[in-house]
VEXMIBA-214639 format. One record per residue: x negated, y negated, z negated of N, C-alpha, C in turn. Coordinates in steps of 0.05 Angstrom, whole numbers, padded with zeros to 5 digits, always signed. Layout:
! VEXMIBA-214639
XYZXYZXYZ ...
! end
This chain:
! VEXMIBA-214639
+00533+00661+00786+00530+00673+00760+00501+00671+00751 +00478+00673+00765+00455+00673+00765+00448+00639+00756 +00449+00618+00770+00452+00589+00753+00469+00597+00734 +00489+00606+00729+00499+00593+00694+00486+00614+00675 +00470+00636+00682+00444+00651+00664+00426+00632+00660 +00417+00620+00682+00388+00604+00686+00398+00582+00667 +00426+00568+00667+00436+00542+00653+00430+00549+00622 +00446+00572+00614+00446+00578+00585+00413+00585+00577 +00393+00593+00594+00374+00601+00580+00365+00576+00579 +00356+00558+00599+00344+00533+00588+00350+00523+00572 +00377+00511+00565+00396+00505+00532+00383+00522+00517 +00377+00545+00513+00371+00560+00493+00343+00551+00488 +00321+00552+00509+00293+00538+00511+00293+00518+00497 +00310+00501+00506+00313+00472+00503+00317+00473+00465 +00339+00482+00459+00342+00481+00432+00316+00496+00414 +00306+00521+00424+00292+00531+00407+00268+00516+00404 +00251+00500+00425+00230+00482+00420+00242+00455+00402 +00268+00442+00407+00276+00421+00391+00276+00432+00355 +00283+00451+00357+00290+00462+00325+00259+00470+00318 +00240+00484+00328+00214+00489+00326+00201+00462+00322 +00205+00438+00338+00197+00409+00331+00210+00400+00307 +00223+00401+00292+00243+00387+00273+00231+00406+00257 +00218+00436+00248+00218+00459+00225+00183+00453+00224 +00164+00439+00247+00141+00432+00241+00142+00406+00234 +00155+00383+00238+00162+00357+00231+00162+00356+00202 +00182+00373+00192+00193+00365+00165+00175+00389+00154 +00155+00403+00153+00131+00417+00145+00114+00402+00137 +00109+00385+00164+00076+00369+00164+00088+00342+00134 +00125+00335+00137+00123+00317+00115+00126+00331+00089 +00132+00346+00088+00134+00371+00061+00104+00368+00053 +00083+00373+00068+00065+00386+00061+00049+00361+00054 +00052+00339+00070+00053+00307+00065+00063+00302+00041 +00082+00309+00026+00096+00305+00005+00079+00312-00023 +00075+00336-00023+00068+00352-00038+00035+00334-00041 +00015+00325-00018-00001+00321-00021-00008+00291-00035 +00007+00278-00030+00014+00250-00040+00015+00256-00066 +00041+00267-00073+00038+00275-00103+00017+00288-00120 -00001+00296-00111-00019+00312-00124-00045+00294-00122 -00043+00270-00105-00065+00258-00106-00063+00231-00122 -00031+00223-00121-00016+00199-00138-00024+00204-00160 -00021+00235-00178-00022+00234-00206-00047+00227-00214 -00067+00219-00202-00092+00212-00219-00088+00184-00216 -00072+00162-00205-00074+00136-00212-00058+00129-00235 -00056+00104-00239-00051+00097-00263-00020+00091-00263 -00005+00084-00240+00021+00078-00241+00028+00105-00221 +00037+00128-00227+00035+00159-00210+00068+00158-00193 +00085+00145-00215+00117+00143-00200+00117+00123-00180 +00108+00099-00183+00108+00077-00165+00085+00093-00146 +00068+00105-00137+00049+00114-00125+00065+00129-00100 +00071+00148-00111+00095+00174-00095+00112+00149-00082 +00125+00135-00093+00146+00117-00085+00145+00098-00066 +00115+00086-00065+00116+00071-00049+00100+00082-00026 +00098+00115-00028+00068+00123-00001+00086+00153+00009 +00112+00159+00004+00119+00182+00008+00141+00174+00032 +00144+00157+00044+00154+00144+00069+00145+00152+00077 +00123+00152+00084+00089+00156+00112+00080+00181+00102 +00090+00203+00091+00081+00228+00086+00075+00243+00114 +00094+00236+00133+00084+00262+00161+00064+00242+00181 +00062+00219+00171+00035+00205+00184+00011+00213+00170 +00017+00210+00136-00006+00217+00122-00018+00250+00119 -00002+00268+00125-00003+00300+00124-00017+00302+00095 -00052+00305+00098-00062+00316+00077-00093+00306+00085 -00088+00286+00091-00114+00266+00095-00116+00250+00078 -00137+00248+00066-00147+00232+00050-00153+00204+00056 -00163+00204+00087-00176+00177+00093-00140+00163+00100 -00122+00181+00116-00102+00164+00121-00088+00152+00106 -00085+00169+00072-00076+00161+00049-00081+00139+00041 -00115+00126+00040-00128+00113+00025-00119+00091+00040 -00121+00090+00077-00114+00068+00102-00072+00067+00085 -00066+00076+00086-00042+00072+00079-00036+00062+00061 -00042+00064+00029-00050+00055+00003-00047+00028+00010 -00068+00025+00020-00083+00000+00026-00060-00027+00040 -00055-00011+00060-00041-00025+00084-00006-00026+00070 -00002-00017+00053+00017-00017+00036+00017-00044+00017 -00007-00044+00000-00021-00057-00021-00014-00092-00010 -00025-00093+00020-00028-00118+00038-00001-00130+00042 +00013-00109+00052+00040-00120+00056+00052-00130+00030 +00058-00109+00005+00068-00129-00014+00054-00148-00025 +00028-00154-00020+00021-00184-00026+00021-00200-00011 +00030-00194+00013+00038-00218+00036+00072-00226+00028 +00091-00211+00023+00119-00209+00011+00113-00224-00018 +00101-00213-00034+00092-00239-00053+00090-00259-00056 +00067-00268-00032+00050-00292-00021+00082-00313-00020 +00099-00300+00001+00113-00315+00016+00137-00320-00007 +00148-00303-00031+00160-00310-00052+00160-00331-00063 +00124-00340-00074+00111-00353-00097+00115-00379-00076 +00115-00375-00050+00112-00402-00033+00138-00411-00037 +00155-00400-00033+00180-00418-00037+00187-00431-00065 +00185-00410-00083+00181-00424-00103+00170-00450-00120 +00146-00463-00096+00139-00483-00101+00155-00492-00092 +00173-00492-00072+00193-00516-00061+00212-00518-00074 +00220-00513-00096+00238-00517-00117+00232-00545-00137 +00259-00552-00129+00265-00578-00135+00261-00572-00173 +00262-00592-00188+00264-00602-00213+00247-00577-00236 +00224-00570-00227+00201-00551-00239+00191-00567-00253 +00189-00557-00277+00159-00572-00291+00136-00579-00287 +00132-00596-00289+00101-00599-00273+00073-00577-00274 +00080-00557-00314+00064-00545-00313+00068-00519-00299 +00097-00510-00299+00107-00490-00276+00091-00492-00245 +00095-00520-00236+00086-00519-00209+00062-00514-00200 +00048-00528-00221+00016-00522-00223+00010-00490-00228 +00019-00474-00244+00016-00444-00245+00027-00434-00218 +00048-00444-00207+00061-00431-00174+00039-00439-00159 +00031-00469-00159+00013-00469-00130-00017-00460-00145 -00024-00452-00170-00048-00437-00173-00047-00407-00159 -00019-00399-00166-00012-00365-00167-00020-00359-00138 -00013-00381-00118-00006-00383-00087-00035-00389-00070 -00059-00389-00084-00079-00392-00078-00088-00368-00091 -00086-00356-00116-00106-00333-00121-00086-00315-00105 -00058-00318-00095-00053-00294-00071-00060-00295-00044 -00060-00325-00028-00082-00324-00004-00106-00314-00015 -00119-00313-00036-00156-00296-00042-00143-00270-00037 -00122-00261-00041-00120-00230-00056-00119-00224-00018 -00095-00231-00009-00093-00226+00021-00117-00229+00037 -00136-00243+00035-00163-00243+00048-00183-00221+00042 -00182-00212+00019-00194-00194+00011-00178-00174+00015 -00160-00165+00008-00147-00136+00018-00149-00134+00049 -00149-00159+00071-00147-00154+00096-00180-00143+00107 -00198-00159+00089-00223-00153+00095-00234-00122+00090 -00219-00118+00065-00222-00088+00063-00208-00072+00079 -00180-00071+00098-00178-00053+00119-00198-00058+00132 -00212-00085+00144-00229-00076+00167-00259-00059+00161 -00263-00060+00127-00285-00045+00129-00276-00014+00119 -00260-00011+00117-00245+00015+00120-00246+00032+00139 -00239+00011+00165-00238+00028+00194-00272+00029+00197 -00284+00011+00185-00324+00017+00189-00328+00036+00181 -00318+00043+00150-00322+00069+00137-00316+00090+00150 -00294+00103+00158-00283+00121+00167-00300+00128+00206 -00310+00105+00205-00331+00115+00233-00349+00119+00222 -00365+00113+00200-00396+00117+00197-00401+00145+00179 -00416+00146+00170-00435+00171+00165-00456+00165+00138 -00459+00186+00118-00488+00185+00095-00482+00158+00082 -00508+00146+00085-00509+00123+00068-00496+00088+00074 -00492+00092+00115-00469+00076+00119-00443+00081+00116 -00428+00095+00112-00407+00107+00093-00411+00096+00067 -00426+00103+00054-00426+00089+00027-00431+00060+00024 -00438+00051+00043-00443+00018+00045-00422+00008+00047 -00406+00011+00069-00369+00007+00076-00359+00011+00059 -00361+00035+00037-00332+00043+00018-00338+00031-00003 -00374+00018-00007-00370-00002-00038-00365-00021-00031 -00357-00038-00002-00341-00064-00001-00316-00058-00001 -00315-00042+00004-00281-00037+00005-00278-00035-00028 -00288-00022-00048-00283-00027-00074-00288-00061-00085 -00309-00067-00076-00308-00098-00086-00284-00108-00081 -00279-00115-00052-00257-00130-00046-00232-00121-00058 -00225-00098-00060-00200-00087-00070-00196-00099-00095 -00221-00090-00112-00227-00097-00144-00214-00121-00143 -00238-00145-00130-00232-00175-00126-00199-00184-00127 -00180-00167-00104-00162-00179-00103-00138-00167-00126 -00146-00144-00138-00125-00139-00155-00129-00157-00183 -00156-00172-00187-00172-00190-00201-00150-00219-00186 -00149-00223-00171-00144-00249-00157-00104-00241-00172 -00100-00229-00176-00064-00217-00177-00064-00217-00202 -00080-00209-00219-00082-00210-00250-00085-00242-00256 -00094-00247-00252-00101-00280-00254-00083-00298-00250 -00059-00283-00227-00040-00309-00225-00017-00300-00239 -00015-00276-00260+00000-00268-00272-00012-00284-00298 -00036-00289-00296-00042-00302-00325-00048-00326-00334 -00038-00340-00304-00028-00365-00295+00000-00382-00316 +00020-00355-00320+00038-00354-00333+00040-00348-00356 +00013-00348-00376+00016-00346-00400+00030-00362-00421 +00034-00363-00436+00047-00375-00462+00077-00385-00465 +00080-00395-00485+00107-00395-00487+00122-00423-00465 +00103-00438-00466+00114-00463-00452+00119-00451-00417 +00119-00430-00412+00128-00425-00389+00143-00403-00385 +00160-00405-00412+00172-00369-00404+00198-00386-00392 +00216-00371-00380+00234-00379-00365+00233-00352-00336 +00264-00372-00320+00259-00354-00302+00237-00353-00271 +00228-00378-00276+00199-00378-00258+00182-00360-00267 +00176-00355-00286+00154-00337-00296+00165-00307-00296 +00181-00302-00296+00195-00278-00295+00194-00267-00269 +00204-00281-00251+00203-00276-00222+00180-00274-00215 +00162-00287-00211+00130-00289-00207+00124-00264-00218 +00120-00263-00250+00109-00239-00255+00124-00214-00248 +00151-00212-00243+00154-00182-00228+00146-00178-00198 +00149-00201-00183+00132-00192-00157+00092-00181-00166 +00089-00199-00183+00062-00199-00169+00050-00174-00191 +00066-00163-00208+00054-00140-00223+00054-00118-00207 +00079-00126-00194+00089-00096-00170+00062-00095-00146 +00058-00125-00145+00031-00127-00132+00009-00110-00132 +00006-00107-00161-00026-00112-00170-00025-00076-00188 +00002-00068-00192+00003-00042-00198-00004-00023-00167 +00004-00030-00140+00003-00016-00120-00023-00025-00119 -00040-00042-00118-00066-00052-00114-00079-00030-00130 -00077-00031-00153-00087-00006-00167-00089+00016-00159 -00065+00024-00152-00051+00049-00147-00083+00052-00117 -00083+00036-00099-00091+00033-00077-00119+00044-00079 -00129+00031-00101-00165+00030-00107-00176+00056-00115 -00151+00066-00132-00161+00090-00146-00163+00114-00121 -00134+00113-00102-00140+00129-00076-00157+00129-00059 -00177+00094-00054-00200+00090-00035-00219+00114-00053 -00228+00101-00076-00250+00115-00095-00242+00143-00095 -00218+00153-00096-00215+00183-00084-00231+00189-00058 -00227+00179-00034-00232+00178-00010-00261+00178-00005 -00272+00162-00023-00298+00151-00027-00323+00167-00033 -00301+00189-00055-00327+00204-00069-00329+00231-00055 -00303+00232-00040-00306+00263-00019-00318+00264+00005 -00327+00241+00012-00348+00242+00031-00372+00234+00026 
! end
């Protein structure tokens, strides 16, 4: 009788720490939630912001620096998903020549954009170790480069100007790489958040 007391109380242990883990879990992303949103509404695209950074809410809690590392590391991936779009797209048979030339331009200002967004995680993680006026040395490369590559994403959207290239090459291109260059935004405005609170 004494083991099946001892059995039921551990089950009871057992559950009350699992349900206490699951009521702080879904807290830290609540509270994650709430904070994303409140820091999203100052960029310029606020729905796509929430949308694409409220996944990683109970990684991000209510950190600013994790937000900004996240942003970021968000930002990289869809222009690597981009990158690898616009590449196939050059392998398309019977393109216009002036189409192809805007694809393999677009496909070089997105290797710039990916070099520079990667360069800015690593001076990110510099930032976030340093201090005073090295802190501020790290977070204005991290603005250049950011700048640079949402500059490098604009550019291959404007690759696609005029009429002689509307079609559905240009269509496709420009909905990846706006989605690009709107999270890139979205990204910069969160670093420069990050930036000015320390």
């Amino acid at each position: 009788m004494e083991r099946a007391s001892v059995a039921v109380l551990l089950v009871v242990v057992v559950a009350v720490l699992y349900t206490a883990g699951i009521a702080e879990s879904a807290a830290a992303k609540s509270g994650g939630a709430s904070f994303i949103k409140a820091k999203c509404s100052t960029t310029q695209y606020p729905a796509l912001c929430v949308q694409s950074l409220s996944t990683y809410a109970s990684a991000i809690q209510k950190s600013p620096k994790q937000l900004a590392h996240t942003a970021l590391t968000v930002s990289l991936a869809k222009a690597q998903s981009a990158k690898a779009f616009v590449s196939k797209l050059g392998k398309i048979k019977g393109m216009k020549k002036r189409e192809l030339e805007a694809v393999h331009d677009c496909l070089d200002e997105m290797n710039d954009s990916i070099d520079r967004l990667s360069q800015s995680m690593q001076e990110l993680e510099k930032a976030g170790k340093s201090k005073g006026q090295d802190f501020l040395w790290h977070m204005s490369n991290v603005d250049t480069w950011v700048s640079a590559a949402l500059t490098d994403e604009n550019t291959c959207v404007d690759g696609f100007a005029g009429r002689a290239l509307d079609g559905r090459i240009k269509e496709s291109v420009r909905g990846w790489v706006v989605n690009v260059a709107q999270v890139t935004s979205n990204a910069l405005a969160l670093i420069n958040q990050y930036g000015a609170k320390n």
